[in-house]
N, C-alpha and C positions, 0 to 999 in steps of 0.2 A: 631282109636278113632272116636266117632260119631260125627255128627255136628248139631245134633237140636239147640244147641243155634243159631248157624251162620243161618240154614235153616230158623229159626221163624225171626230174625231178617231182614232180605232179603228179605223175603215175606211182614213184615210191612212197611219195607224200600220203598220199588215196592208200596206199596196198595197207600201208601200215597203221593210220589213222582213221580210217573211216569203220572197221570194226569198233574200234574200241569207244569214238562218237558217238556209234548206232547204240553201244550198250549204255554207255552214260545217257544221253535219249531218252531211252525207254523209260528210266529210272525219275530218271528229274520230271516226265509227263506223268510218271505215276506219283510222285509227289507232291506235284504242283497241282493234281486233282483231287490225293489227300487235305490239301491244306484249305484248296476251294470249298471243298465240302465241311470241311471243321469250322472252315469263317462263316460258311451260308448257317449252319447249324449255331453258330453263335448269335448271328445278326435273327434268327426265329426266335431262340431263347427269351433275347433282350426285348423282343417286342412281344413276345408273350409274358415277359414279365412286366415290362412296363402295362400291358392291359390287364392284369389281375392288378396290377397298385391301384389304376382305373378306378376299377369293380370293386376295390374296398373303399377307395375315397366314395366312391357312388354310394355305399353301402352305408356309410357314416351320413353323411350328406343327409341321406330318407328319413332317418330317426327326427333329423331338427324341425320338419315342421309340427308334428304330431306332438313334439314336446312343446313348441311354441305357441299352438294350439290349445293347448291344457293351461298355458299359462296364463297368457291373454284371450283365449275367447277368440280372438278377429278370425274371421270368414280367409283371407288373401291367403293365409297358409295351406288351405286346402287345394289353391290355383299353385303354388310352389310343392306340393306333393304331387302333383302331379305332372310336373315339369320334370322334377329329380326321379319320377318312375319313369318316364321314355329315355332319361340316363341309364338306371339301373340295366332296365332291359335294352339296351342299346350294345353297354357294355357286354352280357351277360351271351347275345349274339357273337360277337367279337370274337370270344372266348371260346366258344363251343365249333366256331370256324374254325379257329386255330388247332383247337384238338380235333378235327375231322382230318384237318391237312398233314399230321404228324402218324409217324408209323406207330404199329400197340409194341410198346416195351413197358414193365412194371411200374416204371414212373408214370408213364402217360395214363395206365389204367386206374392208377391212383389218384391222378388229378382229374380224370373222368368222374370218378366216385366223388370227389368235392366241388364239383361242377354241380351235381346231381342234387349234394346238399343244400348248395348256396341255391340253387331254383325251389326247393322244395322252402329255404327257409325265406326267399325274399313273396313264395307264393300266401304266406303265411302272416310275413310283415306288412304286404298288402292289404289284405283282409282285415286283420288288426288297425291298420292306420282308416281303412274306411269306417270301421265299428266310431273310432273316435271321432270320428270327421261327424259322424252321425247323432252324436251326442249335440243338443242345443247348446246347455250351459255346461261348460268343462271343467270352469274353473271349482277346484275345490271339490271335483267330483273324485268320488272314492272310484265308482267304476273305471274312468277314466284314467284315475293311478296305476291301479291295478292294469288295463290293459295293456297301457304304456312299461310299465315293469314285466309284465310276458313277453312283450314284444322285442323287450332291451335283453335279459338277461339268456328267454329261451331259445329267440334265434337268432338276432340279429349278434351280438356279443360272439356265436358260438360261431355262424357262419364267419365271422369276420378272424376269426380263431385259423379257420381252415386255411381262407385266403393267405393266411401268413404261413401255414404248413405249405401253399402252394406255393408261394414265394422262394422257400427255402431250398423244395425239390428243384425248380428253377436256377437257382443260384450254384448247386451240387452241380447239376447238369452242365452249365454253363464255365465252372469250374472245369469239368472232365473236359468238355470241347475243347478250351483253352489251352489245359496242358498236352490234348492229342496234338493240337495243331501246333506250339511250341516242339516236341519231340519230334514230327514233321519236318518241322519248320529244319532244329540241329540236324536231323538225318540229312537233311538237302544239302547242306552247308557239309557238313560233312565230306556227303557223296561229291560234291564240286569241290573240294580244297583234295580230298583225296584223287580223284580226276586229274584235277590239274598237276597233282605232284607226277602223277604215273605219266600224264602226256608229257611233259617236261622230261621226265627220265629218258623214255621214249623218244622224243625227239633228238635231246643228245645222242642216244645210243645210235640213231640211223643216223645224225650227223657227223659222228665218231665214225661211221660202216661207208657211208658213201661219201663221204670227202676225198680217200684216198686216189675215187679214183681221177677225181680232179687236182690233186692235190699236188700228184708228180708233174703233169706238164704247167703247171701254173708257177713252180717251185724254176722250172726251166725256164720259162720264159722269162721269171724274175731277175734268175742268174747273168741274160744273154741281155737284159735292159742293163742293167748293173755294168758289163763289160763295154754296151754303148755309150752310157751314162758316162766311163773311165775314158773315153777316146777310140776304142776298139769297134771300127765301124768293121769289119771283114766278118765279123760274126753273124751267124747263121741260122737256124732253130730248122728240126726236123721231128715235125710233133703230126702223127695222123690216128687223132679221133674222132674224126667225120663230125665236129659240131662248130660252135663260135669257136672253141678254144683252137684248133686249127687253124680257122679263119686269121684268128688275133695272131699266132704267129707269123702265119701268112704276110700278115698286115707289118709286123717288126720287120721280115728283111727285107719286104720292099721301104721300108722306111730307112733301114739301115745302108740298102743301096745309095740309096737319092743322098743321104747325109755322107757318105761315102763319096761323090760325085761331087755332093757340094762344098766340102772341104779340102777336097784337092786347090780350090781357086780361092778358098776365103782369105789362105792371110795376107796374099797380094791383094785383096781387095782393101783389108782393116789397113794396113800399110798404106794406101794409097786414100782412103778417110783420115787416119792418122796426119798425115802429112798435110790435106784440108783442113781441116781440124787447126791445126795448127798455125798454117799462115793466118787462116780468121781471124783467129787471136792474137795474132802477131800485131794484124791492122786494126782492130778493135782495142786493143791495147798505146797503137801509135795513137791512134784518136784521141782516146782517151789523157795519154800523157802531153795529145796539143792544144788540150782545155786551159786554160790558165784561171780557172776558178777552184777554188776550192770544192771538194765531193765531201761529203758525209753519208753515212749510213745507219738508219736507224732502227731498235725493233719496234714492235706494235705498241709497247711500252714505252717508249721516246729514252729508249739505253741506245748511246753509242755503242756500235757496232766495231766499226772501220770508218777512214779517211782517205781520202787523197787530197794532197795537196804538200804545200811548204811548211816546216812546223814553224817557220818565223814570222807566218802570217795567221797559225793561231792565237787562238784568246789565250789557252792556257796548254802546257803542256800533254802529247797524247796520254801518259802512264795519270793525267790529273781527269782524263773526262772519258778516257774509254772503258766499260765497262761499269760506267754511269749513267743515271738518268740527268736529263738534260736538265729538267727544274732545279737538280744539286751543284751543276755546273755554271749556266748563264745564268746573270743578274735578272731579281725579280720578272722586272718590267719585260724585258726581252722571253723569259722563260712563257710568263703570261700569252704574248701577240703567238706564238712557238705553239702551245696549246690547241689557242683558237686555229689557227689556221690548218693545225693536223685534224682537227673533229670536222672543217670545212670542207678539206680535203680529204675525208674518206665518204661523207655526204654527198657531194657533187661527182668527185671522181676524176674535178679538174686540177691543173697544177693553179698553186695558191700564190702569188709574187705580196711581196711585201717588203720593207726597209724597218730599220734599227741600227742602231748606234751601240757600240762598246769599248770602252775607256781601256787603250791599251798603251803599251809605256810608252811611246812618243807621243800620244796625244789621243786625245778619241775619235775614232774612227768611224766610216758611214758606211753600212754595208745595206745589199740587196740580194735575198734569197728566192730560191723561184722553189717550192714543196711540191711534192708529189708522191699521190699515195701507193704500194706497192702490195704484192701478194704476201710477203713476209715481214714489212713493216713499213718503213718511208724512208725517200732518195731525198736529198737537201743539195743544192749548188747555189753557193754563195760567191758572192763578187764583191770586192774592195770599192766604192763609190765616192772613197772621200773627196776627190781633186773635182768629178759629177759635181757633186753635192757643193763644194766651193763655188764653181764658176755658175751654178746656178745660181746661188745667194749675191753675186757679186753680179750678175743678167739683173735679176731684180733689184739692186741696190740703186744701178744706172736707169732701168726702169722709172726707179720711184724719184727719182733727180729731174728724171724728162718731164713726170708728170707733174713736180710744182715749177719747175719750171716753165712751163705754159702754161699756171694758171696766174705767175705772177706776170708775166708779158701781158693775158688778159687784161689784167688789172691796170698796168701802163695805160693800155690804146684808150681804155673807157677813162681812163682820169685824163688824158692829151685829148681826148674829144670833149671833155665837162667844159677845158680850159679855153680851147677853141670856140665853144660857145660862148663864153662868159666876153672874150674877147670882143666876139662882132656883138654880140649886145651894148658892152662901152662905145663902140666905135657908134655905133648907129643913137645914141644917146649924145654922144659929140656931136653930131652929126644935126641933132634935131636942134642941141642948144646953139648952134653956130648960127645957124637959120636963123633962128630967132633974137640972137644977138645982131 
């Protein structure tokens, strides 16, 4: 199959849309490289300020052993000043990294200048904390106060002043980042909701421009299906656009030929189905009507459907059980066995036979139903068994007559052979006393 339609469409698709991509493109990369850069400028920010919080905790940190020192005297605080000095200066690296790595704008040269202070003031806390380290007894020394009071009030205090001025510049900073990349961020959103409305216009508009010229033969061939559709197989299409749509009418008369051809001979054929059709059911209906069982018909629900049969040999009138459910119609016990055998019968999938009794005006009657389950609900054929049912009861009655009467014949032969003994025992007791007499 060829694809000029797809090819022409792809090519006006492209003529018209791939400018206007290219310039949306451009824009959203320049963007999306604004926005990269205002987050990487954030994520420096935040970690240059988290390392000045650092360098003040550091800076707080240094004071407590020298004060702890003065207090108590003990020696271990001078192994914890010097533990918290490879912090100070640890941090103090960190910082000075960080500002080598950022370009000079008026902020940075001003947190360069308190970079400057806090080394010059932490070179100073040092020397002070070793003065006191150097002192034997501390406690209650005046020298000692006092150096400790220089150390607190003239630089450590002030540098840690600055730290918080650095903080702030930080926070300003990270502020501006924030809302460039916000403004960024709307411009892009923008530039793509505005995009998309103009491609949308756009694309209506070329779908409004180029449909026409599909539009008339597609419009024809609908008309000429419409007329086959109506019975009007002689109709014809004469459509040449050298692509599918061609083809496709192409395709309609030789269809409409062949349906042309083939309805010339259908109705004698429906007529002559018809006609099959109908004897089937002619015989299927004799069959049917030479059952002399009763039919019911049931839904998946066990509501009478339909009957076949005599209404003189139902239970209860049809207008009393059709359109009912069978538990509302037969007696308990029977509704009960009717149940089990329909759940039996949809589990195995075989016909279910069973017997039940119901009490109708001449007498109560014995019936035997054979169930079976259906795609639309369940087939019931029931049989009258009364007279069955009699001569069965009345087989076993004579039965049970034969059987005591052979046990009392038994009983005869063993009492006529007790007597028979009893007999030649007198005789042979005669017999001894006669001798003997």
């Amino acid at each position: 199959m060829s694809f000029k339609i797809r090819t022409k469409l792809i090519i006006a698709f492209f003529t018209i849309v791939f400018p206007f991509l290219l310039v949306i493109g451009i824009i959203a990369i320049y963007n999306l490289n604004t926005i990269y850069k205002g987050i990487h400028r954030v994520e420096v920010i935040s970690n240059e300020t988290q390392t000045v919080m650092s360098l003040e905790l550091a800076l707080n940190r240094i004071l407590m052993p020298g004060n702890d020192y003065i207090i108590t005297g003990e020696k271990k605080y001078i192994a914890d000043f010097k533990m918290a000095s490879v912090d100070v200066e640890g941090r103090l690296r960190e910082v000075e990294e960080i500002l080598t790595r950022m370009k000079d704008t008026p902020e940075i040269k001003e947190e360069r200048e308190i970079l400057k202070d806090v080394k010059t003031a932490w070179k100073n806390i040092k020397e002070i904390s070793q003065k006191i380290f150097e002192i034997p007894e501390p406690v209650g020394n005046k020298e000692a106060a006092m150096l400790m009071d220089d150390m607190d009030y003239k630089w450590a205090y002030p540098a840690i002043e600055k730290l918080k001025r650095w903080q702030e510049i930080d926070e300003e900073e990270y502020r501006e980042s924030h809302e460039e990349s916000e403004r960024t961020w709307k411009q892009a959103w923008l530039i793509m909701i505005a995009g998309s409305l103009m491609l949308m216009v756009i694309g209506v508009s070329f779908a409004w421009f180029y449909s026409r010229f599909f539009v008339r033969p597609i419009e024809a061939i609908r008309n000429s299906a419409d007329k086959i559709a109506g019975g009007d197989f002689k109709t014809r299409l004469d459509i040449r656009t050298g692509d599918e749509i061609q083809q496709l009418a192409n395709a309609m008369n030789e269809m409409a030929v062949q349906l042309d051809s083939f309805t010339s001979n259908l109705e004698g054929m429906v007529e002559e189905k018809t006609r099959e059709l109908k004897k089937s059911e002619e015989r299927y209906r004799a069959l049917l009507n030479a059952v002399p069982d009763i039919i019911f018909r049931l839904s998946k629900d066990g509501i009478f459907l339909d009957f076949k049969g005599e209404k003189r040999e139902l239970y209860v009138s049809p207008d009393k059980f059709l359109g009912k459910k069978f538990s509302d119609v037969l007696p308990q016990e029977v509704a009960q066995q009717v149940a089990h055998f329909m759940e039996q019968a949809i589990k195995t999938g075989n016909i279910q036979t069973f017997e039940y009794r119901l009490p109708m005006p001449e007498d109560v009657q014995d019936y035997e139903a054979r169930l079976v389950a259906a795609e639309d609900g369940f087939i019931v054929i029931v049989r009258e068994i009364t007279e069955k049912k009699k001569a069965e009861d009345k087989i076993k009655e004579q039965l049970d007559y034969l059987k005591r009467f052979e046990k009392v014949a038994v009983k005869r032969e063993f009492r006529i052979k007790e007597l028979t003994d009893e007999v030649e025992k007198l005789k042979t007791r005669i017999g001894e006393m006669e001798s003997k007499g």
